[in-house]
N, C-alpha and C positions, 0 to 999 in steps of 0.2 A: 648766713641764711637766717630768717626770720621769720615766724609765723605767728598770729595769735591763734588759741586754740582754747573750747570750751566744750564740757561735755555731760550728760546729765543720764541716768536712766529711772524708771519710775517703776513699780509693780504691777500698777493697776490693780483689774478687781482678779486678777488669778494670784491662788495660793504662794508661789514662791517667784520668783525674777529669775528668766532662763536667758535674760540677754547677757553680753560684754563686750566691754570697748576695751580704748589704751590705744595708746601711741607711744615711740619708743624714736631716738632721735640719734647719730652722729654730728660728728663738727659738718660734715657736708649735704647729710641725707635724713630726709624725716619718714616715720613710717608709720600710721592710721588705719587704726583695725576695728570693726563691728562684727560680733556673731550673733544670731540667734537661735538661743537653743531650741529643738524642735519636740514642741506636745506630741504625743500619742509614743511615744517611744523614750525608753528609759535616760536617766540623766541627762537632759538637755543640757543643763548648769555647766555638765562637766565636758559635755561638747563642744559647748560654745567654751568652755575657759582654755580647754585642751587645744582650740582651733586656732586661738591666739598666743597660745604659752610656743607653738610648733614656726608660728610664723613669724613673731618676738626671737625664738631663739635663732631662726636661720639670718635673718636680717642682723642678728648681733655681731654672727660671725660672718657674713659675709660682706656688711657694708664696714671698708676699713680705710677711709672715715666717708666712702661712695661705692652704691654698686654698678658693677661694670655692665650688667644686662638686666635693666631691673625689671623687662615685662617677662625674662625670661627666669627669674628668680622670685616673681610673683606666681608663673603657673606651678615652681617646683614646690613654693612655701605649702601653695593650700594642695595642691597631690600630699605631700608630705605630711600635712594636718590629716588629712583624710586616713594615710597609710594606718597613721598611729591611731586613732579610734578603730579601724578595725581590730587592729592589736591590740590596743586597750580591751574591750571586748571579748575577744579569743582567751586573752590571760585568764578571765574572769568567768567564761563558762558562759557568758550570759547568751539569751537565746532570741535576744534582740540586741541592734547597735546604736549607742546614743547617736542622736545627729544634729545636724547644725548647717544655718545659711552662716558664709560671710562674705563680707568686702572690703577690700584693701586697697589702700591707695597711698604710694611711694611719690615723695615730692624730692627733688633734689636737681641742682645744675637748672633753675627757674623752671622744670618740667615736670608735670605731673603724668603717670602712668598710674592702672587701677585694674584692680581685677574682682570678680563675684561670682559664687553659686548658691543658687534660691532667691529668694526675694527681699531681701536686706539690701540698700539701695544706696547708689554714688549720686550727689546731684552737684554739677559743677555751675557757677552763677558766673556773670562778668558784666557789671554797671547794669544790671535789673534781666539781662537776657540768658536765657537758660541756653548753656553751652552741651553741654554735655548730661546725658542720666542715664542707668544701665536698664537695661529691659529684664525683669522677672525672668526665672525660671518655671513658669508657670504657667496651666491649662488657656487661662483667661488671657496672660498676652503671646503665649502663641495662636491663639487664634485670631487676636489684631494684627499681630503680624504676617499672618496670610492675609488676609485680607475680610476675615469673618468676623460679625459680632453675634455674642453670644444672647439667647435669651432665656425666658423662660427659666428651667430648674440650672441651666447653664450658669448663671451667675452663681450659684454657691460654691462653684469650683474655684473663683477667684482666686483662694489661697490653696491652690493645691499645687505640689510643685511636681516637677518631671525629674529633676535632681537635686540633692545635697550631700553633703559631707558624713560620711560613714554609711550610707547607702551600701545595697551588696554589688553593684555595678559601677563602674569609670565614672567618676563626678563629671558634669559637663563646667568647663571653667572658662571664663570669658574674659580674656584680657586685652586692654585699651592703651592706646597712648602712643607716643608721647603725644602732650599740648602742651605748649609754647605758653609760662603761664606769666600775668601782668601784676602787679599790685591792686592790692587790693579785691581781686580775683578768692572768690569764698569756695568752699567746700564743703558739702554735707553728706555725713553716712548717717543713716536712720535705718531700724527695724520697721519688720510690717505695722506695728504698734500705731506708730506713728503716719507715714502715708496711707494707710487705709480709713483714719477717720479725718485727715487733714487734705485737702484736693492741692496737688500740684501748683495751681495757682496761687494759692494763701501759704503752701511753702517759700516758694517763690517772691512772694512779696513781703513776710517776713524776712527773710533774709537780704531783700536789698532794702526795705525801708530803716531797717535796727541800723543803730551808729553803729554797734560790731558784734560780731557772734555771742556773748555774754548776754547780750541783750535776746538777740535774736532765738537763742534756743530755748531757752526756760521756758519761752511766751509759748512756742510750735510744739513742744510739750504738754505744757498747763492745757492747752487748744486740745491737743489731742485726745487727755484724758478726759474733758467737760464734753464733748462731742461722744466719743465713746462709750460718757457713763459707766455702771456698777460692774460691766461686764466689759471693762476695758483690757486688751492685752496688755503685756508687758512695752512700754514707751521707752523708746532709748535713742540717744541722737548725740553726734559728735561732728562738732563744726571747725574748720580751718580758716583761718585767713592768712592769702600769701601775700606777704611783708616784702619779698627779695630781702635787698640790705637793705631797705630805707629804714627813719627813725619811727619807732611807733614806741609810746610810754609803757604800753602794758603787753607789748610782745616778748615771745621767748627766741632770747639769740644763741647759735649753738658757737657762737666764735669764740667762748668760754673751753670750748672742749678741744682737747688735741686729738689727732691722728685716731687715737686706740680709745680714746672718750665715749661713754654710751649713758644715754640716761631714758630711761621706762616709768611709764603709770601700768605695765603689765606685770602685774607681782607673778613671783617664782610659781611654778605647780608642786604638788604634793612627789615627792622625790621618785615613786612608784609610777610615775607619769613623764618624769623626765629622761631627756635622750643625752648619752655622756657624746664626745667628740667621734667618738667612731662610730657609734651607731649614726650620728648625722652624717657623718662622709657616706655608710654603704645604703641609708636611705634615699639622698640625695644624686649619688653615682647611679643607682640602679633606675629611678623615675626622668635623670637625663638620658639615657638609654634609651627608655621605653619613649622619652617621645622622639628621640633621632630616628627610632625604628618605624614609629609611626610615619616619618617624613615630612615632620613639624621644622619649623625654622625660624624659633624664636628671636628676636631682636633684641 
């Protein structure tokens, strides 16, 4: 397997950087993560880090060296991120729960699957034509989605979302896939940072005009923060290109790694944040439960 892969975040003009990315790889399976930590509510930082250290570690141990149901191991990862901010929390007393959008997206066996909640965003490209992108969890495109456009005081809702991660209710998680994927075939996860002062179209065309993601994200970045000005959110963007096995000079091949081989850009959490082997077994047993009972039938 082969991929190139580039990834960038920026602060803008707020006090501290509440996003985080990383990707984490076997010899068969790749796996691409973005959170964003969320303002009005404590530690975002450690939400969004928490959101990817939870989904990092189940993909460690469960893809060995491919997972066997990966849209069904995408809904368990981010339930499971979610579990543990509330328990993060509880431990802590605190009287609010840090919270966090993210989206993930598992490539492996030439297929990409992806999952998101909030508005942190998948955008899949293929020779300039927009294949795939996840819809917001948000006031503004559920009401495109009906079929309403909002006006007047409506547009400030934009960024308001209906769920995320650590919320005191069932996260709504949305999982996609598979796609059949080709060479050359790109990928982008971006925070709202990023798509709200950059339009769709000038993402889009960044990305299939750049010779390769390297080029392409630095520029939909820089873009975003000159657009946004003094008062820019935090930017953050992490782009893929699917290689399969063909030759490319500056991609990353995992056919270096054996069977049990695992290599991450998602550094370890603080130890008071980490889950040992069995708490991952009874976190993970109990949320496949819950959604059998639901009458869910993951793939």
């Amino acid at each position: 397997m082969k991929f190139s892969v580039y990834q960038v975040s920026r602060r803008g003009g707020r006090e501290k950087n509440e996003d985080r990315m990383g990707y984490c790889y076997t010899r068969e399976s790749g796996l691409f993560a973005l959170a964003d930590g969320m303002g009005g509510h404590p530690e975002g930082e450690v939400a969004a880090h928490m959101a990817l250290q939870n989904v990092a570690a189940l993909f460690q141990r469960d893809a060995q060296p491919v997972l066997k149901q990966p849209a069904q191991f995408l809904e368990t990862a981010v339930l499971l991120a979610h579990q543990q901010l509330i328990a993060y929390a509880a431990q802590r007393g605190m009287n609010d729960t840090p919270r966090t959008t993210v989206v993930v997206g598992v490539m492996q066996q030439g297929q990409l699957w992806w999952a998101h909640c909030g508005d942190s965003r998948m955008y899949l490209l293929r020779d300039a034509e927009l294949i795939a992108r996840t819809r917001d969890h948000s006031y503004s495109e559920l009401q495109e989605a009906l079929g309403r456009h909002a006006t007047g005081a409506e547009r400030f809702n934009r960024h308001v979302l209906f769920t995320c991660l650590g919320s005191p209710g069932k996260p709504m998680i949305d999982v996609n896939g598979p796609v059949l994927l080709q060479n050359g075939d790109r990928m982008l996860l971006c925070s709202d940072g990023l798509w709200s002062s950059v339009s769709d179209a000038d993402i889009l065309r960044h990305l299939s005009d750049s010779r390769n993601v390297a080029d392409a994200v630095p520029e939909l970045v820089e873009q975003a923060l000159r657009q946004a000005g003094a008062r820019s959110d935090n930017v953050t963007a992490l782009a893929v290109e699917w290689e399969g096995e063909g030759e490319a000079p500056d991609s990353i091949s995992t056919q270096d790694l054996d069977d049990q081989g695992f290599a991450s850009t998602i550094h370890g959490a603080a130890q008071d944040v980490q889950l040992d082997e069995a708490e991952i077994d009874s976190a993970v047993r109990e949320i496949q439960d819950a959604i059998r009972r639901a009458g869910k039938k993951p793939s």
